[in-house]
Structures are given as structure tokens and as C-alpha cells.
N, C-alpha and C positions, 0 to 999 in steps of 0.2 A: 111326913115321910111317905112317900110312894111305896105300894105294894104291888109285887106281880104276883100274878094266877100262877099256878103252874102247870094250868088245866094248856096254856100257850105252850106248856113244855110238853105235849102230846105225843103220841108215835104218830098222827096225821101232822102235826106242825114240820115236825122232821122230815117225813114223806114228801112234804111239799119243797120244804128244800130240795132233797135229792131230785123233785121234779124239775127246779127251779137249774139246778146243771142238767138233766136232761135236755132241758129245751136249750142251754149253750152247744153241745154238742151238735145239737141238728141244726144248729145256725152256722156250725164249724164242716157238715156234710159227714156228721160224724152217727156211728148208731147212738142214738138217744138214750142211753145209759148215763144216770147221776147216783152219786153216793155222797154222805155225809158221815165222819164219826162222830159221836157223843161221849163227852166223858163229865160227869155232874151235872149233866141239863145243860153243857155246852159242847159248839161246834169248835172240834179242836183238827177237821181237816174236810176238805169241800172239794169235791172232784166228778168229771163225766171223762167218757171215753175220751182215747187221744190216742188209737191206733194207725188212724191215717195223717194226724197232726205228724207223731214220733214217725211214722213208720215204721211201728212196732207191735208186732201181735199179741205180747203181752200184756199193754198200754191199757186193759179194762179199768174202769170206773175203781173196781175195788181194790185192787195192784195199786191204783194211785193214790186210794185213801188210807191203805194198810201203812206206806213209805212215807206220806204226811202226817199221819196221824204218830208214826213210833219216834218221827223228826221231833214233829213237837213235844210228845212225852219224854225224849230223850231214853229212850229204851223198845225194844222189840217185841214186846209183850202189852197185848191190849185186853187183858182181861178184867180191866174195867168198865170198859168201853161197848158202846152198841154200833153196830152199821147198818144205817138206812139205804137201800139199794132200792133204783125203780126195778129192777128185773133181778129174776131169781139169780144168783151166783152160777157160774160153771163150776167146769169139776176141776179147771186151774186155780181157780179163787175160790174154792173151799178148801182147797189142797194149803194154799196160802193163810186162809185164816183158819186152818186148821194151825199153823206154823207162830199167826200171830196171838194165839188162844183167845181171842175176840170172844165177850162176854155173854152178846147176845147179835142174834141177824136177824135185822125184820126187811122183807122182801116184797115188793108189789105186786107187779104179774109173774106169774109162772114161767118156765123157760121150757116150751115141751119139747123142744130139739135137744138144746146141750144145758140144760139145766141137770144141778149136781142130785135133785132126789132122781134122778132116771137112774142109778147107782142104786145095785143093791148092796152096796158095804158102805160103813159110815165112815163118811170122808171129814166132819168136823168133829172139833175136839170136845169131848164126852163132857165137858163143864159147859161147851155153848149150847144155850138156848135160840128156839128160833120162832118165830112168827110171821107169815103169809095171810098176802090178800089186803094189806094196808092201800087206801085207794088205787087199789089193782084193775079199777076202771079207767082212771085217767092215765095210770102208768100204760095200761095196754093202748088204749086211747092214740098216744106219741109214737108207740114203736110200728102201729098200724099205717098211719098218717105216714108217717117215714118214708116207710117200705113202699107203698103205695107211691109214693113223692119216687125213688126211685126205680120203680117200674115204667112210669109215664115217661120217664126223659128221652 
């Protein structure tokens, strides 16, 4: 019988996913935002931006993993669940998983424009937990490269 690690079940393993739809997005011309939910050490929804795909401003990475993720649980409450995000949440999608009571958010780079801590009131729901800085070097890495990509056009 085969054994896994679970050390594979990491907060970097995850991260890398969420990289993993970051880099669809920027293939799409889309901001290089990925998310991933976790619910028992699995992926139970896998999503990047799609605001210029939908032509929808609400279209962020975690709007689409909050809507996938409660599809598949069959219910609107993920307070079992973690979200991998490459870039910190705004303060729509904390507002949102403030709504979905998401269990835990681990975030890569910072958001120093419209990231949700530039808020001095707590916009997420008092049971989530959160954790920054999960390879917040590669996540920055993508959205620099990006932006960078289109300024030169």
C-alpha cells in the first residue's frame, strides 16, 4: 500500500496551486490573481481572475472560489475550509468571505493599494484565521512581471 506525506499537503503546496491559476490568468491578459479552496487536504474549487474574461468587476479569483467552492459543498458556509490566494483579498472579498465564514485565509503578497488590512475595522468573520507572506516572493514576482508586461505595450 502507498503512503502520502502530508508534508505535500503544505500551505506552500497550496500556494503553488493558487500560483498555478495565477499564471492562467496572465495567459488570459487577465491580473495574475489564483485562488484555491481546501476542504480536508483537498481541492474542492480552483479559480484566477475573470474580470475581463466576464466583463465583470466582481469576477476576482476569490468571488469565483467562494461560488465554486459552496457549489461543490452544496451549502454557503465554508467554515471548514482554507483559501489560498496569491494576493491579499480586497475589502469586496473580505466582505464576501466575511459572508462565507471561511475558516482560514493564507495570502501571498500584500495588496498595498486595495488590500482589506488598509481598513481599520474588521472586515472578516471573528472565527477566520489568517496567514501572510506564504511565497509572497513569487506571488509578487507575477503581478510585477504583469504590470510591467502592460506598461511596455
Amino acid at each position: 500500500m502507498k503512503t502520502v506525506s502530508f508534508q505535500l499537503f503544505s500551505d506552500e503546496y497550496f500556494m503553488n496551486e493558487a500560483l498555478k491559476e495565477a499564471h492562467k490568468a496572465s495567459e488570459k491578459d487577465e491580473v495574475p490573481v489564483g485562488a484555491v479552496i481546501v476542504c480536508e487536504r483537498r481541492i474542492i474549487a480552483r479559480t484566477h481572475n475573470l474580470t475581463e474574461t466576464l466583463n465583470d468587476v466582481t469576477a476576482h479569483a476569490e468571488m469565483q472560489a467562494f461560488t465554486s467552492a459552496s457549489d461543490f459543498l452544496g451549502g454557503k458556509y465554508l467554515n471548514e475550509c482554507t483559501l489560498y490566494v496569491t494576493l491579499e483579498p480586497c475589502i469586496m472579498c473580505a466582505g464576501a468571505s466575511f459572508w462565507t465564514q471561511i475558516g482560514k485565509i493564507i495570502y501571498g503578497a500584500k495588496d498595498d493599494k486595495r488590500g482589506y488590512t488598509l481598513i481599520n475595522q474588521p472586515l472578516l468573520h471573528p472565527k477566520t484565521s489568517v496567514v501572510s507572506g506564504i511565497l509572497e516572493d513569487e506571488c509578487k514576482r507575477l503581478l510585477k512581471s504583469f504590470f510591467i508586461r502592460k506598461r511596455n505595450k
